[in-house]
C-alpha positions in Angstrom: -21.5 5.3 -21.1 -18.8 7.6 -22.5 -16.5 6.6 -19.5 -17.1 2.8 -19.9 -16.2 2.5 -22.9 -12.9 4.6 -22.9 -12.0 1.9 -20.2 -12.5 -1.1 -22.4 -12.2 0.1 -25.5 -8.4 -1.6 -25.3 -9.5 -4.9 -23.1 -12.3 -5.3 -26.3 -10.2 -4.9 -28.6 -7.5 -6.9 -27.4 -10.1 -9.9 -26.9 -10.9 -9.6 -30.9 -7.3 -9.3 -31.8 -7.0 -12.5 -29.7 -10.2 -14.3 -30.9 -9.7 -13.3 -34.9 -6.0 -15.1 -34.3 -7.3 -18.1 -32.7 -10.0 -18.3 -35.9 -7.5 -18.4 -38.1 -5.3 -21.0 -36.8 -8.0 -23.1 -36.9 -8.2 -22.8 -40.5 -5.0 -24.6 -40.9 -3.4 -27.7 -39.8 -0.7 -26.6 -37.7 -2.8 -24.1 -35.7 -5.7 -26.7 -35.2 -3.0 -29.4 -33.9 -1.4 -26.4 -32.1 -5.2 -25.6 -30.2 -5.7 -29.3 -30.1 -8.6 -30.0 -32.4 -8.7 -32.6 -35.2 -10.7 -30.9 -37.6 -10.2 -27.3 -39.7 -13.0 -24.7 -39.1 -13.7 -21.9 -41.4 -16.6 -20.4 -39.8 -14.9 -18.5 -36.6 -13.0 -16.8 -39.4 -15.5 -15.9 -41.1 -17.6 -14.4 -38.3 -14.5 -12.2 -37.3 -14.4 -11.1 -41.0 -17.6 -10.0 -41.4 -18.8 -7.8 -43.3 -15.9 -8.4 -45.6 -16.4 -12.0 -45.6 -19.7 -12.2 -47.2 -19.0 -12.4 -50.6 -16.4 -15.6 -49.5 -19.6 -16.8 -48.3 -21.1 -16.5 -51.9 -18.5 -17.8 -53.7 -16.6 -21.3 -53.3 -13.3 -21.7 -54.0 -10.1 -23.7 -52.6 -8.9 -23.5 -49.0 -6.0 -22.1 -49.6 -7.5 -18.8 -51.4 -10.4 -18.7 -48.5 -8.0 -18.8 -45.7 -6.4 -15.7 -47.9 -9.6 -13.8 -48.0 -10.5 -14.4 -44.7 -6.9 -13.3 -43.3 -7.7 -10.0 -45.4 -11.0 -9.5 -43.9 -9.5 -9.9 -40.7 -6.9 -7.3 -41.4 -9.2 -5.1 -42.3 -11.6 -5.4 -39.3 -8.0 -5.1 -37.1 -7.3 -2.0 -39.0 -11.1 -0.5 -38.8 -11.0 -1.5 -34.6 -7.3 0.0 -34.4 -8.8 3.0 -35.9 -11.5 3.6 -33.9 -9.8 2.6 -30.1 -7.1 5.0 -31.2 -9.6 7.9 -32.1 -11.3 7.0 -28.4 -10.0 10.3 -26.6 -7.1 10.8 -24.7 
């Protein structure tokens, strides 16, 4: 189990670098009409943001300030998953 998951601890956290990038371009305009989709999403963003997100969740406020929030949470689950593929071994 060890073994596996030095192997794809990069590949996995790759693929959620990817898919919290994608979430958040389709939170705006230009990266929904860049993905091709007519309408603005918040909810991959927020699942890629969780925990942090959960208090955006709570509380309603403009989009403008959500998509802020959610980029944060993001961040900080990028940092957090950085963190821990780095500390992996050798």
């Amino acid at each position: 189990m060890v073994r596996t998951f030095r192997l794809l601890r990069w590949p996995l956290f790759l693929a959620y670098a990817v898919a919290g990038a994608l979430a958040l371009m389709l939170a705006t305009p230009a990266g929904a009409a860049l993905l091709g989709q007519d309408m603005l999403s918040f909810i991959p963003a927020r699942l890629t943001g969780l925990p942090w997100s959960l208090p955006v969740l709570m509380v309603h406020q403009d989009p403008v300030l959500t998509l802020a929030l959610l980029g944060i949470c993001y961040g900080l689950n990028f940092g957090v998953g950085l963190m821990l593929a780095r500390e992996g071994g050798a």
